[in-house]
C-alpha positions as CSV (number, residue, x, y, z in Angstrom):
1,X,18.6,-128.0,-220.5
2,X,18.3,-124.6,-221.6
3,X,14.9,-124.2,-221.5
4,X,15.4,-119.9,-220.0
5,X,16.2,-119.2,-223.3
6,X,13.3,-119.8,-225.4
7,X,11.1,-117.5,-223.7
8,X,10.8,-114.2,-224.0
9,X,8.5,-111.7,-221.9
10,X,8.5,-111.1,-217.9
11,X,10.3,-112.9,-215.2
12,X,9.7,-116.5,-214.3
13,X,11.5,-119.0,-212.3
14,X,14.8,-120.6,-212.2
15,X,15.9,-123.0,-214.6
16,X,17.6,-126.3,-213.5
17,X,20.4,-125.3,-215.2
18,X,20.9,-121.9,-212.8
19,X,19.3,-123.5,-209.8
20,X,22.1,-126.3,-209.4
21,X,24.7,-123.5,-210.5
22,X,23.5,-121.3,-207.3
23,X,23.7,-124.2,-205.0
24,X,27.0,-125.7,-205.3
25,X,28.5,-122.4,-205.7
26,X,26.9,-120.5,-204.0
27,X,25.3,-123.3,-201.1
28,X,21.5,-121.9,-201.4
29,X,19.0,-124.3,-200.2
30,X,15.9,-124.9,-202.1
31,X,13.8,-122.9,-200.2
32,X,15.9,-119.7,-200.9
33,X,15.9,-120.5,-204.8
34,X,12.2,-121.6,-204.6
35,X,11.7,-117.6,-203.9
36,X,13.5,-116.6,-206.9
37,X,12.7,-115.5,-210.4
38,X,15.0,-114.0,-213.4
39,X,14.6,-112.3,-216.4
40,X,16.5,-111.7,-219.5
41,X,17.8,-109.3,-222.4
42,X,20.2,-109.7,-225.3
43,X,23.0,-107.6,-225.6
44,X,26.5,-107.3,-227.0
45,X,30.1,-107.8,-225.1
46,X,33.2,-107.4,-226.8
47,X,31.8,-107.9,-229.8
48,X,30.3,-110.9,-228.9
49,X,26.5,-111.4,-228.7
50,X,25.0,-112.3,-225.0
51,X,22.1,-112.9,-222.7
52,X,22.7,-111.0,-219.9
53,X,20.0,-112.3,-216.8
54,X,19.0,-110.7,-213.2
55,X,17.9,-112.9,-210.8
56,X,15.4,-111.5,-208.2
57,X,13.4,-111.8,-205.4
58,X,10.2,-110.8,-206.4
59,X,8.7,-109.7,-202.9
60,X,11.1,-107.3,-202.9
61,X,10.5,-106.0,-206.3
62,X,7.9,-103.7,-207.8
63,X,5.6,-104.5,-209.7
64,X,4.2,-108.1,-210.7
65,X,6.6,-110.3,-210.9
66,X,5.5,-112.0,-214.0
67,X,5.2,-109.0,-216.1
68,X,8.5,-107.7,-214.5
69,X,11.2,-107.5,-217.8
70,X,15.1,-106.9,-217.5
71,X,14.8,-103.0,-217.8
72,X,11.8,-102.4,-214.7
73,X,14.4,-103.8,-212.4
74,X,16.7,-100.7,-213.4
75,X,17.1,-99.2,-210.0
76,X,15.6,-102.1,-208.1
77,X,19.3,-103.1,-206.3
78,X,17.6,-104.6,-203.2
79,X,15.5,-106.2,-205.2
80,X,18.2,-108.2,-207.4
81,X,20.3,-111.5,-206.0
82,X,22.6,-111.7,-209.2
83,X,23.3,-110.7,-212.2
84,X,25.1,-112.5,-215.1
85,X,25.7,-113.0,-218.5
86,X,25.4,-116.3,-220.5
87,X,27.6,-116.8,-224.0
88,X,26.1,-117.5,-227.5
89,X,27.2,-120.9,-227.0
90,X,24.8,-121.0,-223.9
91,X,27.8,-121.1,-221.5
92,X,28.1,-119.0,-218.1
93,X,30.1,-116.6,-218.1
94,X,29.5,-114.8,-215.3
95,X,27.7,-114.7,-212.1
96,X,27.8,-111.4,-209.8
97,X,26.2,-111.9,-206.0
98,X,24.5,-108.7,-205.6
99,X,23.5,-109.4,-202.2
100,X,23.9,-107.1,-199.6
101,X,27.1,-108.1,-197.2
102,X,26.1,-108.2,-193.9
103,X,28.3,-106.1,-191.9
């Protein structure tokens, strides 16, 4: 089920897991998810040790998209959909929408 987390390297594409998370929460079709790509790092929060993700639109990114790590899309805020973090125990536990509100 948790497939995103035993690869390491660039961006690649949704996981199940995050794909049915972003459509009942967040109602995205298929075709909007389809479009979408995340990448990963390892980091600490209160003391506690976590995957944080981005997840991306890659057209709107630069750079190749599968060579694109966590870090190159430092500064890419147009670019990025939603960031989050992920637990030890491979639990959510938390999922910003970055998107632009329309006005």
């Amino acid at each position: 089920m948790f497939s995103f987390f035993k690869s390491r390297g660039g961006a690649r594409p949704l996981d199940d897991y995050l794909t049915r998370y972003l459509t009942a929460t967040y109602q995205m079709s298929a075709d909007e998810l389809g479009k979408l790509q995340f990448a990963t790092t390892k980091t600490q929060l209160a003391s506690q040790n976590v995957t944080t993700f981005r997840i991306f639109d890659p057209s709107l990114a630069n750079g190749s998209a599968e060579k694109l790590n966590y870090s190159d899309l430092d500064g890419q805020a147009d670019a990025i959909q939603f960031e989050g973090t992920f637990a030890s125990d491979k639990t959510v536990t938390e999922i910003r929408d970055m998107r632009k509100q329309s006005s």
